[in-house]
C-alpha positions as a printed Julia matrix, in Angstrom:
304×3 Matrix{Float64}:
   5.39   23.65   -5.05
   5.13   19.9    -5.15
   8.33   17.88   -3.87
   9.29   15.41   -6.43
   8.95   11.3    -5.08
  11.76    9.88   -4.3
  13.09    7.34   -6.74
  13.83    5.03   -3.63
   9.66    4.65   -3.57
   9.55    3.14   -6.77
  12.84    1.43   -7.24
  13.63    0.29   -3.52
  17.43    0.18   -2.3
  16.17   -0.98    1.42
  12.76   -3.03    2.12
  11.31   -3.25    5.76
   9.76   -5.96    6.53
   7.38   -5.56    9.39
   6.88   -9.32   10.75
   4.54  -10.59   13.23
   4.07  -14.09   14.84
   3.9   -16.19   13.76
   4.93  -14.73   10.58
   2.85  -13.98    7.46
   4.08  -16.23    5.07
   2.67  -14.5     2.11
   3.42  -11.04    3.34
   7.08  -12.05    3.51
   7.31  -14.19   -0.03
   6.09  -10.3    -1.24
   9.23   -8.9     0.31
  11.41  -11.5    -0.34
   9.94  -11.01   -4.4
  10.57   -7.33   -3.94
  14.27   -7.07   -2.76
  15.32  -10.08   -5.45
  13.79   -8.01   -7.98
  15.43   -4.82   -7.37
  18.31   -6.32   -5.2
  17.15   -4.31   -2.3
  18.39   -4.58    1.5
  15.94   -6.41    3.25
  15.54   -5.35    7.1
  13.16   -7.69    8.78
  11.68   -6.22   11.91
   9.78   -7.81   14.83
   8.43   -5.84   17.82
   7.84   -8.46   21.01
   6.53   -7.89   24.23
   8.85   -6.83   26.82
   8.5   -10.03   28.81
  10.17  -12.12   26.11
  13.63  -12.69   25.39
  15.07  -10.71   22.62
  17.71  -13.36   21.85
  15.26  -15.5    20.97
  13.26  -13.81   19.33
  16.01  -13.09   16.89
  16.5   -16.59   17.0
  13.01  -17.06   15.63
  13.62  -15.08   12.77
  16.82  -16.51   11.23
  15.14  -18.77    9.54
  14.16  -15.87    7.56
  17.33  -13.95    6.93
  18.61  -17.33    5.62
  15.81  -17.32    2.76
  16.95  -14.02    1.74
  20.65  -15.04    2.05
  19.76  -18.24   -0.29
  18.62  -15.44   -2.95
  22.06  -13.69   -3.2
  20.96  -10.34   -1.04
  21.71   -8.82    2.06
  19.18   -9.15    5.4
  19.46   -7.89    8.5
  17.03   -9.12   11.23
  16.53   -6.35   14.3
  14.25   -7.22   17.17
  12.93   -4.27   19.48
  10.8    -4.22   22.94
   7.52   -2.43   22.55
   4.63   -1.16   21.04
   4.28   -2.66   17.58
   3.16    0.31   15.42
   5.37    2.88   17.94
   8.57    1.16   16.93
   7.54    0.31   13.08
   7.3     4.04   12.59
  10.36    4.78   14.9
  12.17    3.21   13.07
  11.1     4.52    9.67
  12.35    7.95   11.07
  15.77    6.79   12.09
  16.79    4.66    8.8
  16.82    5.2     5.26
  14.14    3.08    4.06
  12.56    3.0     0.92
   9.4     0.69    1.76
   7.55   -1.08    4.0
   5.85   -4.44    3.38
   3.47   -6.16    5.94
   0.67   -8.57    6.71
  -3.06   -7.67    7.28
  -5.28   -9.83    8.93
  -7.87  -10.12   11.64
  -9.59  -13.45   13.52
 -13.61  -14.16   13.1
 -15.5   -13.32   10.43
 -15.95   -9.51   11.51
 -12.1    -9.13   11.76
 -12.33  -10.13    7.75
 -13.37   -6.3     7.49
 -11.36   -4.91    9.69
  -7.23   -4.13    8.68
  -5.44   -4.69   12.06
  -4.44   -2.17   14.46
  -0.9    -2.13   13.9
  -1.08   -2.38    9.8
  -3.38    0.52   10.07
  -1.89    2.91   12.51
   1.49    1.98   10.36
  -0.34    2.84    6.6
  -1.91    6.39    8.38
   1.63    7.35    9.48
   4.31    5.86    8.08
   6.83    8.68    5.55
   7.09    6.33    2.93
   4.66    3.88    0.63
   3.39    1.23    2.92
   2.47   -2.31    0.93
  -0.24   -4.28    2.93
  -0.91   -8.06    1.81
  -3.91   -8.26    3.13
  -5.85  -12.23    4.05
  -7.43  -12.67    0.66
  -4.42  -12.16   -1.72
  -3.96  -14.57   -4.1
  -0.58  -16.24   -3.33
   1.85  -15.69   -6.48
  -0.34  -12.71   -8.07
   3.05  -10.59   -7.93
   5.19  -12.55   -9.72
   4.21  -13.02  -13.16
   6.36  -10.46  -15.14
   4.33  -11.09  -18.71
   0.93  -10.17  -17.62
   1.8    -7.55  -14.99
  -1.02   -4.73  -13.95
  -1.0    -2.11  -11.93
  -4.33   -0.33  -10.6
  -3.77    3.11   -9.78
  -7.08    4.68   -8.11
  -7.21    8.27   -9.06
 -10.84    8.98   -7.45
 -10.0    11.27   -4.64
  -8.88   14.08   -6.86
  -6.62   16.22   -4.35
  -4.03   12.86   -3.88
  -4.48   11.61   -7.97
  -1.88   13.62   -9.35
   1.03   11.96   -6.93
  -0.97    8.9    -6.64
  -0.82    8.83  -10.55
   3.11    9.63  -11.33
   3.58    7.18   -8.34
   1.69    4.44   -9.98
   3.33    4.95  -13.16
   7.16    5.45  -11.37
   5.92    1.79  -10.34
   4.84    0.91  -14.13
   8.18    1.98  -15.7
  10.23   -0.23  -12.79
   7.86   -3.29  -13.05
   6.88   -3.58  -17.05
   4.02   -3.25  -16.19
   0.9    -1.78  -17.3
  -0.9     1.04  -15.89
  -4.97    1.48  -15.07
  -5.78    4.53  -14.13
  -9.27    4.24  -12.92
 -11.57    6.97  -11.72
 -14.8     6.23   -9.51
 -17.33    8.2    -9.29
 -20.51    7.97   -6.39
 -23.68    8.63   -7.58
 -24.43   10.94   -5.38
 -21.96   12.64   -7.15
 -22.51   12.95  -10.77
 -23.98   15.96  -11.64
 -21.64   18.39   -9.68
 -18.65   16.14  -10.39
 -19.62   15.42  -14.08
 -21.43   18.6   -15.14
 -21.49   18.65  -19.02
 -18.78   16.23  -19.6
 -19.11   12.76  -21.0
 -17.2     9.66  -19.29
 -14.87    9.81  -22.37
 -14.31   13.29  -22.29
 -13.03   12.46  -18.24
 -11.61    8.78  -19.61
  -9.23   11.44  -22.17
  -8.35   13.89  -19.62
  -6.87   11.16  -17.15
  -3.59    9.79  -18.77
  -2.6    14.03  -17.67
  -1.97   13.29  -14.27
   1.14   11.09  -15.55
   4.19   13.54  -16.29
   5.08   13.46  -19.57
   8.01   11.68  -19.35
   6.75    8.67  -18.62
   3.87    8.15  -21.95
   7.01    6.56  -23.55
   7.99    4.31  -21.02
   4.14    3.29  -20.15
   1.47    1.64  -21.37
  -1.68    3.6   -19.67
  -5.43    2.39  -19.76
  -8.11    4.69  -18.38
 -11.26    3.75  -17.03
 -13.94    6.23  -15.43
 -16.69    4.35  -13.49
 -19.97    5.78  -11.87
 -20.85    3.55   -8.43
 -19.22    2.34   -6.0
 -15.55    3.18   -5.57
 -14.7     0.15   -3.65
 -17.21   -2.6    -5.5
 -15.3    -0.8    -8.84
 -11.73   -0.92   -7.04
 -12.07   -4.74   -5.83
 -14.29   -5.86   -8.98
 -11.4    -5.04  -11.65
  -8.62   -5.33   -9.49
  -9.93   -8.84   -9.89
 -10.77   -8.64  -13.75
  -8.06   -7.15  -14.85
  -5.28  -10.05  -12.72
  -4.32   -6.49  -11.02
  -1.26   -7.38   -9.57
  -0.82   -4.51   -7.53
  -3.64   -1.76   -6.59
  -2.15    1.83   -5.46
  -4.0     3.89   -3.66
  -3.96    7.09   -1.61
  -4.29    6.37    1.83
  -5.44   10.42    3.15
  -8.64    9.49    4.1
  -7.64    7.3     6.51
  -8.25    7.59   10.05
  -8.56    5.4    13.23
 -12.2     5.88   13.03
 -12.82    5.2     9.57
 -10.68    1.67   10.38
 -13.01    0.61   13.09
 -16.2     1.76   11.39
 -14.91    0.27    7.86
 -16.11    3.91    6.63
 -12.75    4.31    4.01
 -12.36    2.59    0.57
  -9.18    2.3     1.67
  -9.7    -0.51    4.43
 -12.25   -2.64    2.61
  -9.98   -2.8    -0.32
  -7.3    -3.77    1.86
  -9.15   -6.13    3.61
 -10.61   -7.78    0.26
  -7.97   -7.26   -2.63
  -6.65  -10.43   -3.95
  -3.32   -8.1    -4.89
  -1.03   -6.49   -2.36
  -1.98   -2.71   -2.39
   0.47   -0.2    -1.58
  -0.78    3.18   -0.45
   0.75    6.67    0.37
  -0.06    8.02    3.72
  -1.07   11.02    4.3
   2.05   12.53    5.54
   3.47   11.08    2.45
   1.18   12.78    0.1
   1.52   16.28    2.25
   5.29   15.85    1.66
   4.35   15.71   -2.08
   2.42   19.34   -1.85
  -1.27   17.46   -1.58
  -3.16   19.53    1.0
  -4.58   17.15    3.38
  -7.92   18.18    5.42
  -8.33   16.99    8.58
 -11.58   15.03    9.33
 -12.92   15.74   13.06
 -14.63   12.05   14.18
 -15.68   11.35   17.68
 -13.36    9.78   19.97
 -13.43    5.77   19.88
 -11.74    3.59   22.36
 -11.34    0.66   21.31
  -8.82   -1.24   18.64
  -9.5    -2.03   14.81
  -8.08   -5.52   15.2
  -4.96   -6.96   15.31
  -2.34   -7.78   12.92
């Protein structure tokens, strides 16, 4: 049996900000949006190299923590030696947080395509919903509460139940409207499709959102045959998307260096912030995940 998401997901208590240096300005106006909106703990964490000095390093950040201060909520600042992505996910298992919100980006014009090591090892593994900003969001695209859209990708059809409810958890909180949207290859279409039309799929879609939620929810479906990432990226942009949600299973270290996921080219080219469920998150939600066997690669994605 499925395990119900937690309401913490969609209406965050505790934000984790995952900073870098220098920081991400965007990434961090995101979070800063985020914990105002649902007056949400904001914990901002930076991971330094052991030959630095942690005092100031926390020093650094304070800046910050004021910011947050100046918007009437609470912010903590913690600074820990180590491995980046080894001490992001640490600490997701030895706090109660609800989200996690950090930059994406990558020097030189092939690092455009690429995610960054630590955002991507973080989105693969983290136990809760992971919100990337990646280097060609639109600054501001998340704070317009008239004309708020969210685009919830329900291709890979083993994740798009939870990946639905979780998009529209995120509708109810935000005002916002939903687009469920449905790609499918064209290599595809005829065992996918069969005898159906792309209404008949279009009509069957707004199912994967529990019934509680048609009240509270404005849905839009849209079933597309090409490419899922053109499709994703093209009306994240026509519709003003101002967040895309996405299921992050079939996401792997090899698919990050070889750009072989939808998953990392829409990260690397949404002009939204995307949030996406890991796999462990979507196996905690009763989606069976299958493992994908790729040969070993040594060598890192990028860095964040």
């Amino acid at each position: 049996m499925a395990v119900p998401l937690k309401p913490g997901w969609s209406k965050p208590s505790t934000i984790l900000f995952a900073s870098d240096c220098p920081t991400d300005e965007k990434a961090f106006c995101f979070a800063l949006a985020q914990a105002a909106e649902f007056g949400a703990d904001l914990i901002i964490l930076f991971v330094f190299d052991t030959s630095n000095d942690a005092t100031a390093q926390k020093h650094r950040l304070e800046p910050l923590a004021e910011r947050a201060m100046d918007l009437g909520f609470h912010s903590e600042i913690v600074v820990r030696p180590g491995l980046p992505a080894d001490q992001i996910l640490s600490f997701l298992r030895e706090r109660e947080i609800d989200r996690v919100v950090m930059g994406a980006r990558s020097p030189g014009p092939v690092g455009k395509l690429l995610v960054g090591s630590v955002a991507e090892a973080v989105l693969r593994n983290a136990n809760v919903p992971v919100c990337i900003v990646g280097p060609n969001i639109v600054a501001g695209t998340y704070r317009n509460p008239v004309t708020r859209r969210i685009l919830c990708d329900v291709s890979k059809r083993e994740a798009s139940k939870v990946v639905a409810h979780f998009g529209a958890d995120l509708a109810a909180e935000y005002n916002a409207n939903l687009i469920l949207q449905q790609v499918i290859p064209l290599q595809e279409r005829a065992a996918f499709i069969g005898d159906l039309t792309i209404q008949e799929i279009e009509a069957e879609l707004p199912t994967l959102v529990p019934a509680r939620l048609h009240r509270k929810v404005r849905i839009q479906t849209r079933v597309k045959l090409g490419d899922p990432t053109e499709e994703l990226l093209y009306q994240g942009r026509a519709q003003q998307a101002n967040l895309i949600v996405m299921g992050a299973h079939g996401a792997s270290h090899f698919a990050a260096i070889t750009r072989a996921d939808t998953v990392y080219k829409v990260l690397a080219y949404a002009h939204c912030p995307v949030i996406t469920l890991s796999p462990i998150v979507l196996a905690d939600c009763g989606v069976k995940v299958e493992k994908r066997i790729f040969s070993e690669v040594n060598y890192m994605a990028g860095v964040v």
